[in-house]
C-alpha positions in Angstrom: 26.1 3.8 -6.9 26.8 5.9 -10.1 26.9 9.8 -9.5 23.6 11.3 -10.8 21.3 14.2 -10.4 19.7 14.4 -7.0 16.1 15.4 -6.2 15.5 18.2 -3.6 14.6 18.0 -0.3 11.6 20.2 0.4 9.2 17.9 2.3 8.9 18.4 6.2 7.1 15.9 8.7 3.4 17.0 7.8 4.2 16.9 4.0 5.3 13.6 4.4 2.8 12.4 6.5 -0.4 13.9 4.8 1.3 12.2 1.1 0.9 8.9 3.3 -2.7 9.5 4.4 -3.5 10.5 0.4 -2.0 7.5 -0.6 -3.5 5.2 2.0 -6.9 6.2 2.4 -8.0 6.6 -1.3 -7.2 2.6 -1.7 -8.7 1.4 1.4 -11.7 3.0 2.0 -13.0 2.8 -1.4 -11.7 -0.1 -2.9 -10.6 -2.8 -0.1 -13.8 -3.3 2.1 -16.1 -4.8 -0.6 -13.9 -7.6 -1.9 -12.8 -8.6 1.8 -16.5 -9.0 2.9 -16.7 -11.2 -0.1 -13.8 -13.3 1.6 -14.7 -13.1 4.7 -18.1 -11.4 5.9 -17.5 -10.5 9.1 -14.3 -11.9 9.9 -12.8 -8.6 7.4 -12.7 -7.4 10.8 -10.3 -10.0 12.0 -8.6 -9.4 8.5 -8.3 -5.9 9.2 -6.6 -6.2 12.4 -4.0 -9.0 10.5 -3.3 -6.9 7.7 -2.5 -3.8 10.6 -0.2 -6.0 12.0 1.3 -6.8 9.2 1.5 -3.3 8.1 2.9 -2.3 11.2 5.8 -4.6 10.7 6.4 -3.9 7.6 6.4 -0.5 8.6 9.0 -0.8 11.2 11.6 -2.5 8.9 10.9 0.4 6.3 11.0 3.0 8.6 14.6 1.7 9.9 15.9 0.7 6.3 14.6 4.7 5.2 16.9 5.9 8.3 19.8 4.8 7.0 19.3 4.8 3.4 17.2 8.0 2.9 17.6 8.4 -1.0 14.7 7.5 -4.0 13.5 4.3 -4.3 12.7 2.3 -1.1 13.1 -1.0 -0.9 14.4 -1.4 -4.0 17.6 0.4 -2.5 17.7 -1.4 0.6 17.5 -4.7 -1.0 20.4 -4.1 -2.8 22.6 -2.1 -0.3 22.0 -5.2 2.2 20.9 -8.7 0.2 22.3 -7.6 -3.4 21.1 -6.7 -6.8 18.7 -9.7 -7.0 17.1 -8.6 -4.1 16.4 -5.2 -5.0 15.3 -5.8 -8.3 12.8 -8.5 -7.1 11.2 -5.7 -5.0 11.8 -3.1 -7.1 9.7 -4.8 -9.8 7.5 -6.3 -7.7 6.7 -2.0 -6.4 6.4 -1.1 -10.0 3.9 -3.7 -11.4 2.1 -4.0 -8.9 1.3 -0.4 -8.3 0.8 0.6 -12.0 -2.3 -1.5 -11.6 -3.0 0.1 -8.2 -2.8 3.8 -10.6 -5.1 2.3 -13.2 -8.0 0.6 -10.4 -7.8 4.2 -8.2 -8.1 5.8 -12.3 -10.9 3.8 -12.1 -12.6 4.0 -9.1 -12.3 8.0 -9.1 -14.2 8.0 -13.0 -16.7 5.3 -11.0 -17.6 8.4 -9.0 -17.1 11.4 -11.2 -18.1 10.7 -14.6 -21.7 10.2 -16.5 -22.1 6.6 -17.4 -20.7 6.2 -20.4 -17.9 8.2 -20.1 -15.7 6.4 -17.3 -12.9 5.6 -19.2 -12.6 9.3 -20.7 -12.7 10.7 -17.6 -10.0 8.0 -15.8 -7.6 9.0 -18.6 -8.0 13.1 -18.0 -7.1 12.0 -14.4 -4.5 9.9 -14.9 -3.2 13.0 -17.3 -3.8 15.7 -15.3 -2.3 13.9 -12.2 0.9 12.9 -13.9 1.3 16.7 -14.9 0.7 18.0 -11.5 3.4 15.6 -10.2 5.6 17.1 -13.3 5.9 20.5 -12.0 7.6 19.6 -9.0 7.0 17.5 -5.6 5.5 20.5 -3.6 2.9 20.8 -5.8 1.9 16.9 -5.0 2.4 17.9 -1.4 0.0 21.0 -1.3 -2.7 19.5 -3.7 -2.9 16.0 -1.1 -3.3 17.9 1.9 -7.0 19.3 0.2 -7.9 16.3 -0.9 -7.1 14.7 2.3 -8.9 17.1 4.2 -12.0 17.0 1.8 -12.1 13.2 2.5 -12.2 13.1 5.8 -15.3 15.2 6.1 -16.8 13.4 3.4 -15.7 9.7 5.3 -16.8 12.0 9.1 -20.4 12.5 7.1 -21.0 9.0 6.3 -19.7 7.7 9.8 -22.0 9.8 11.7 -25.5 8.6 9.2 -23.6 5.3 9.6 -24.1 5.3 13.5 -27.2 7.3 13.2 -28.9 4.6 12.5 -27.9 2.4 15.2 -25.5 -0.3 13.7 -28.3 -2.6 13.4 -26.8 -5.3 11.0 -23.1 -5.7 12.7 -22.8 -9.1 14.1 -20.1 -9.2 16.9 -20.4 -13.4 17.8 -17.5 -15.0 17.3 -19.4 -18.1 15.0 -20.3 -15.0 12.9 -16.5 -13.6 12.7 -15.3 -17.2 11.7 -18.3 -18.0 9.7 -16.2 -17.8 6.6 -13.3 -20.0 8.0 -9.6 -19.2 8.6 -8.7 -19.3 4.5 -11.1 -17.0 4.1 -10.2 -14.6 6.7 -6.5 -14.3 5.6 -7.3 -13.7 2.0 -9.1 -10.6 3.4 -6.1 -9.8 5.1 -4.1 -9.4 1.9 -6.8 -7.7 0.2 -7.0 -5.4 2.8 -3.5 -5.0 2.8 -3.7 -3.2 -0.3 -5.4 -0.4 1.6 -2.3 0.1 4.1 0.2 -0.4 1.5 0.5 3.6 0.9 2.9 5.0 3.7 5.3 2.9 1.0 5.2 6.1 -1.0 7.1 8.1 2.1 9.9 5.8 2.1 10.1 5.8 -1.8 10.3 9.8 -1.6 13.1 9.9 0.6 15.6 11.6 -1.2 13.1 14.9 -1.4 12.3 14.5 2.4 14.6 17.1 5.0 16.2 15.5 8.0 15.1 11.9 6.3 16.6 9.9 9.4 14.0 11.7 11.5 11.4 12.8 9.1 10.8 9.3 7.5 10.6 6.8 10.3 7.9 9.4 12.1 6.1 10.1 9.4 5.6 6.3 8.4 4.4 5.3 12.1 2.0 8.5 12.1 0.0 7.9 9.2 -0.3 4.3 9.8 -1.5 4.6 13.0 -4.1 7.2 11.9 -5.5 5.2 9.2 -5.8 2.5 11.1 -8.0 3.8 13.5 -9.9 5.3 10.5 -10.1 2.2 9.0 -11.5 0.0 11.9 -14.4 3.1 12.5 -15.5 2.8 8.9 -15.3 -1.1 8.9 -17.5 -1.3 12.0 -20.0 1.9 10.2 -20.4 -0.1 7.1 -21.4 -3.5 8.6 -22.9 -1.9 11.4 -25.7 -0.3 8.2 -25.1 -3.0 5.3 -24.4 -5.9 7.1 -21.5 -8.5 5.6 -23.9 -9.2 2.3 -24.7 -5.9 2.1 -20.9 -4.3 1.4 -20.0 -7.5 -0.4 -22.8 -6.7 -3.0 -21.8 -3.1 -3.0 -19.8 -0.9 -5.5 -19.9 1.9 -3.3 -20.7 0.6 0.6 -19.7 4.4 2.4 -22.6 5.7 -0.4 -24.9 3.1 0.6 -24.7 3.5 4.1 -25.3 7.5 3.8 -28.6 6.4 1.5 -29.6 4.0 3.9 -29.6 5.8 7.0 -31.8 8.8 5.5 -29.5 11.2 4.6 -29.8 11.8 0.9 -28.4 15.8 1.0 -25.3 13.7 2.0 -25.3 11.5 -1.0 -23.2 14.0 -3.3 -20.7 14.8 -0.6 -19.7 11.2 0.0 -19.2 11.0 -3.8 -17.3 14.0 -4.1 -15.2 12.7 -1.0 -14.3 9.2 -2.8 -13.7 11.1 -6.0 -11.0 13.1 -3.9 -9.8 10.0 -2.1 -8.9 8.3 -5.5 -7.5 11.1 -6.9 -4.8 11.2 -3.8 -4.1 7.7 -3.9 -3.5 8.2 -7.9 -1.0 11.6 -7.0 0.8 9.4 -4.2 1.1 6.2 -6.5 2.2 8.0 -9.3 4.8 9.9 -7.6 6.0 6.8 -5.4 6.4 4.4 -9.0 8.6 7.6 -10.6 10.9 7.3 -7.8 10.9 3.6 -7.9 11.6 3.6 -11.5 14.5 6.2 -11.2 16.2 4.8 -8.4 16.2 1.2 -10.8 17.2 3.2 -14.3 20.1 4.6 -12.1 21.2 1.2 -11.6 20.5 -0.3 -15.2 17.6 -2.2 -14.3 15.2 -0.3 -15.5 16.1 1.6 -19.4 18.6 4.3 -18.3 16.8 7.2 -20.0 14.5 6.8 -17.4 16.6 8.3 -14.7 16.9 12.2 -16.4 15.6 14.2 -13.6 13.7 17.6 -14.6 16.8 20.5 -14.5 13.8 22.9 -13.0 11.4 21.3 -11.5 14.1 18.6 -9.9 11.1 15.2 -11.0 12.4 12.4 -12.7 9.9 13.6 -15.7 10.9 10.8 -18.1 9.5 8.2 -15.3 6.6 9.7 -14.7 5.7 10.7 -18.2 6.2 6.6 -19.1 4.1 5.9 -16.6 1.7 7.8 -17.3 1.5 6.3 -20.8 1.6 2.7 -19.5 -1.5 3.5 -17.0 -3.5 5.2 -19.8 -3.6 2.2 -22.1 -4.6 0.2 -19.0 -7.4 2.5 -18.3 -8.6 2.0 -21.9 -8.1 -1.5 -22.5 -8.1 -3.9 -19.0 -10.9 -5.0 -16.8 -9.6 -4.3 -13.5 -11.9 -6.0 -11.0 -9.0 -8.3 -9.9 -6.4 -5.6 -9.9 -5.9 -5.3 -5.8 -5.0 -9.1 -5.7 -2.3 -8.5 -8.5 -1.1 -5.3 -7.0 -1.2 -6.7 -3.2 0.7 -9.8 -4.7 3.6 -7.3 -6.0 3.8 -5.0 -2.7 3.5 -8.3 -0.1 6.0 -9.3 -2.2 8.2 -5.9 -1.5 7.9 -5.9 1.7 9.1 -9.6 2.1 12.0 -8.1 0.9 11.8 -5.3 2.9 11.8 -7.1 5.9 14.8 -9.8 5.0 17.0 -6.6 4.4 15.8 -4.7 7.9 16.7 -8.2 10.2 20.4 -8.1 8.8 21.1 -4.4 9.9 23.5 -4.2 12.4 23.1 -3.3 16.4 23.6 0.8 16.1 21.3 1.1 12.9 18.1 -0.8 14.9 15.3 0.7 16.1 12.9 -1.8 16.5 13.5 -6.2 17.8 14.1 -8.1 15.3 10.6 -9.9 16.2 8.8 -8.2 14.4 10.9 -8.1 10.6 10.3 -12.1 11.6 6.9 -12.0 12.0 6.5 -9.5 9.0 8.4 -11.5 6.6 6.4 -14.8 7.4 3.0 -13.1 7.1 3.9 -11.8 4.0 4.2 -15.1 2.6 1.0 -16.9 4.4 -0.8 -13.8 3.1 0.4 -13.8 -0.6 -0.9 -17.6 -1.2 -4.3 -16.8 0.0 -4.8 -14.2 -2.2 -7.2 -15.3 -5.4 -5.7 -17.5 -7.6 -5.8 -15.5 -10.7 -3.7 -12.7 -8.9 -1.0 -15.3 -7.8 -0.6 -16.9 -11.1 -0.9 -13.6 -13.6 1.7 -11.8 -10.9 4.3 -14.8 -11.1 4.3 -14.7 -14.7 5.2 -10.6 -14.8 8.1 -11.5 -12.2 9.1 -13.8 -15.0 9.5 -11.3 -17.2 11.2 -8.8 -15.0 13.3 -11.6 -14.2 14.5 -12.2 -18.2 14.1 -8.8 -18.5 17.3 -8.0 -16.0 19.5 -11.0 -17.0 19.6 -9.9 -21.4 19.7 -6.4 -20.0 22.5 -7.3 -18.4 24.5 -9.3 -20.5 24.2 -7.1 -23.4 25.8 -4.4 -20.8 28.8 -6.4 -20.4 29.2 -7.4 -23.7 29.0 -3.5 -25.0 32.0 -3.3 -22.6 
């Protein structure tokens, strides 16, 4: 790999763990829920316990891929360093794409919250701005500022939870007719959905290279905040069809706001809004530092323009990455209707960690920590889950793969021919 400027390594095990929790919980407890009751109605529960497994091998293979190859980028590195350059630029790509959409939706879905109606898309820009400079001054910054707004979340999401059982769970429906109601198809496309909503502890991996003691930091870091947020997740599923009932959240823009208003407890209202204001805003910090990495690791390599790789000589960010990025989210914001944006951007990262998983069976005896089972079962529930997400996402995601794709081969070849 050419010689360039490395990043620092100032994150320890709670920085890393608290940027996976800001980048997980944002997405899934504010975005996920109401389009997988859509598909499923009750049986998002079974979804959600698919898409944790599915997580949780994915996890595993990224956690023993990080190990070994703790350095910006993710699976875009360990694609390449064990299947080849195709390999990694397939989940490079797929990383970038499909989380720039995840920056604009979280954009989105914090301005939802935050701003006078009217003024959504405004306000989604000055966060996507005012993010993307936080993140520019350095990667402890992004550490301190998610640990508030994780904190501030969870006592907004341990709020709602308690007026959510407060009034009894009336609506839940736990018979298993009810939990298959929506059959099998629909059940697994909730699953990928959901998906979305674990796909954050991605953004540890991709920070690697800043991370202290990586080979220890990384894999523990990964397995902690999953395990938390799934926990959290399956409380909050149960609280919100325990109040709404399956219609109820799939009719709902904002289900954890709902359920505080339906139980009685109005003071709460404003905290729960301030607390999924906050929970967007840390998925956008974790996205947008997770895609910079991405794209430096794949400018380093020529895949991605190579001006892309400077990395800040003070604040030790790749500032040209995230300043693009930035830009590219922006125009999103102001131009795209992104209702369908978690089946694009679950398409790209199911994708990823197909790869992910491919690259973590061929390591050899002394670099395993986990059986091969499970980078098996990963890898194949990747797939079933990618073509039962909706349509639209399959076919729209194919076609930016395409591109990427022609992209990398005239990229190429003009490289060799400038030789």
């Amino acid at each position: 790999m050419t010689t360039q400027p490395a990043l620092a390594r100032r994150l320890g095990l709670s920085d890393a763990v608290f940027i996976g929790l800001g980048s997980m919980i944002g997405a899934g407890v504010f975005a996920a829920f109401t389009p997988a009751a859509q598909a499923a109605g009750n049986g998002l529960l079974i979804g959600l316990l698919v898409a944790a497994v599915v997580a949780f091998c994915n996890a595993t293979s990224s956690a023993q891929l990080a190990a070994v190859y703790p350095a910006s980028g993710g699976t875009y590195v360990y694609g390449r360093e064990r299947l080849g350059p195709w390999w990694g630029f397939l989940a490079g790509w797929s990383f970038v794409i499909g989380k720039i959409a995840s920056c604009a939706a979280m954009a989105m879905t914090f301005a939802a919250y935050a701003a006078p109606p009217g003024w959504e898309r405004p306000v989604a820009v000055a966060a996507v701005v005012g993010l993307a400079a936080v993140n520019y001054f350095g990667i402890t910054r992004t550490a301190l500022l998610t640990r508030i707004i994780v904190v501030v979340v969870l006592i907004a999401l341990a709020i709602a939870v308690a007026a959510g059982f407060g009034t009894g769970l009336p609506a839940i429906g736990w018979e298993p007719s009810g939990l298959i109601a929506h059959g099998w198809y629909g059940i697994l496309q909730s699953a990928g959905l959901l998906f979305f909503a674990f796909a954050g502890y991605a953004r540890i991996a991709t920070m690697g290279e800043e991370v202290r003691t990586p080979a220890k930091t990384i894999p523990r870091a990964i397995t902690t905040a999953l395990a938390i947020v799934v926990v959290l997740y399956g409380i909050v599923a149960i609280t919100i069809l325990g109040t709404l009932g399956a219609n109820g959240v799939a009719a709902s823009a904002a289900p954890l706001a709902d359920v505080v208003a339906a139980s009685g407890w109005g003071w709460a209202t404003p905290v729960v809004r301030v607390g999924a204001a906050a929970a967007s805003l840390g998925a956008l910090l974790g996205l947008i530092a997770g895609i910079g990495r991405t794209c430096l690791a794949m400018a380093r390599e020529g895949d991605l323009p190579r001006w892309l790789a400077a990395v800040h000589p003070r604040f030790a960010v790749p500032h040209r990455a995230e300043v693009a990025i930035a830009i590219v989210v922006t125009v999103l914001v102001l131009t795209v209707d992104l209702r369908g944006a978690i089946g694009f951007s679950s398409f790209g990262v199911l994708l990823y960690y197909f790869v992910a998983n491919i690259a973590a069976y061929g390591q050899p005896r002394e670099q395993r920590r986990y059986p091969k089972v499970l980078q098996v079962l990963g890898a194949v529930a990747c797939v079933v889950l990618v073509v039962t997400l909706p349509p639209v996402g399959i076919v729209v995601g194919v076609a930016v793969i395409a591109i990427g794709i022609g992209y990398r081969i005239i990229a190429h070849r003009l490289t060799r021919a400038q030789a």
